[in-house]
C-alpha positions as CSV (number, residue, x, y, z in Angstrom):
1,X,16.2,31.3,2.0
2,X,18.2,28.3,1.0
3,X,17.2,25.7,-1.8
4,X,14.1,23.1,-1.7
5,X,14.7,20.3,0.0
6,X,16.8,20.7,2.8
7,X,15.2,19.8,5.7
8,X,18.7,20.8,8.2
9,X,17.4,24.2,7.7
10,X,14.2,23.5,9.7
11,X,15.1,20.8,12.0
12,X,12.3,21.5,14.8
13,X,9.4,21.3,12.4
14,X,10.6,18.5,10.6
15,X,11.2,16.8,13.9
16,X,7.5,17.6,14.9
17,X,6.7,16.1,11.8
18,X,8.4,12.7,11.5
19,X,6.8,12.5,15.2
20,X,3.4,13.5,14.1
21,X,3.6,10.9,11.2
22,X,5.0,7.9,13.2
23,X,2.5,8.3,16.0
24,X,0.0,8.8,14.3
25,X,-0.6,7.8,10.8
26,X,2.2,5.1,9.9
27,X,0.0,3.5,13.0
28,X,-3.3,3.1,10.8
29,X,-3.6,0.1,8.7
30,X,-6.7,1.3,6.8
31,X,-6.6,4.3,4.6
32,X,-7.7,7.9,6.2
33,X,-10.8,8.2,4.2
34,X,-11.7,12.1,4.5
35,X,-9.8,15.3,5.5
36,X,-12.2,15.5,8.8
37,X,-10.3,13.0,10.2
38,X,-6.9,14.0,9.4
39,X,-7.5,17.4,11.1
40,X,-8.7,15.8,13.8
41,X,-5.8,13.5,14.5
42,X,-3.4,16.5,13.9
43,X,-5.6,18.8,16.4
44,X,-5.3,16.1,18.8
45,X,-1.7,15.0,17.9
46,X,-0.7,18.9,18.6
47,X,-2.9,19.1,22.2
48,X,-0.8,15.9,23.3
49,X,2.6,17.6,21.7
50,X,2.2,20.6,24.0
51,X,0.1,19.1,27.3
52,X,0.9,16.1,27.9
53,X,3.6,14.7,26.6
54,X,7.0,15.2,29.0
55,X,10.4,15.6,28.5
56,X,13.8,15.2,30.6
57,X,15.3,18.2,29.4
58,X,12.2,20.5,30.7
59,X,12.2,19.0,34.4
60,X,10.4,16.0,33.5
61,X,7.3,18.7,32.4
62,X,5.1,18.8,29.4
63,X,6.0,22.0,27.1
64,X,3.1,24.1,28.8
65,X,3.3,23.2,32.1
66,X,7.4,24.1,32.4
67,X,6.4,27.7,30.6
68,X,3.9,28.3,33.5
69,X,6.6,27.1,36.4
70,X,8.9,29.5,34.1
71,X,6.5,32.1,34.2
72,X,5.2,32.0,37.7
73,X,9.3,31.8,38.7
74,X,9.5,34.9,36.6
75,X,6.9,37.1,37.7
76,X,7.8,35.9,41.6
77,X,11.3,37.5,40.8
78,X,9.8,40.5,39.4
79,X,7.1,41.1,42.6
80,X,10.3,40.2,44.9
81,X,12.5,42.8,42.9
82,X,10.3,45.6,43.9
C-alpha cells in the first residue's frame, strides 16, 4: 500500500473519475440538492461508461459490446478446437 494521496497508483479509477466529474457534475450550474440524485447520475453515468460510449482502441466498440465479440470469438475457437 503506498502513502495517501497518490493518485499514479490508481490511474484507471481516477481516470473514471475525473470523467465522471467533468461530464457530469462540473456541467450543473445549480447545486445537487439530495443524494437521490447524485446516485442517479452516477448509475446512469456508469451504464453510459460501459454501453454506450466507444472507443478506438476497442474496434470502435463500447466496453460490453467488444467483451461479447471477444467472447463469442473465444468460445467459436473453443467449439472449432474440438
Amino acid at each position: 500500500m503506498s502513502r495517501k494521496g497518490t493518485p499514479s497508483d490508481n490511474a484507471p479509477i481516477e481516470s473514471f473519475h475525473s470523467s465522471l466529474k467533468s461530464e457530469t457534475f462540473y456541467l450543473h450550474k445549480e447545486p445537487i440538492g439530495s443524494n437521490n440524485i447524485v446516485i442517479d447520475i452516477v448509475e446512469n453515468y456508469i451504464y453510459f461508461w460501459n454501453n454506450q460510449r466507444i472507443l478506438a482502441k476497442l474496434g470502435y466498440l463500447s466496453p460490453i459490446d467488444y467483451r461479447k465479440k471477444w467472447l463469442i470469438e473465444l468460445l467459436f475457437l473453443y467449439c472449432v478446437k474440438k
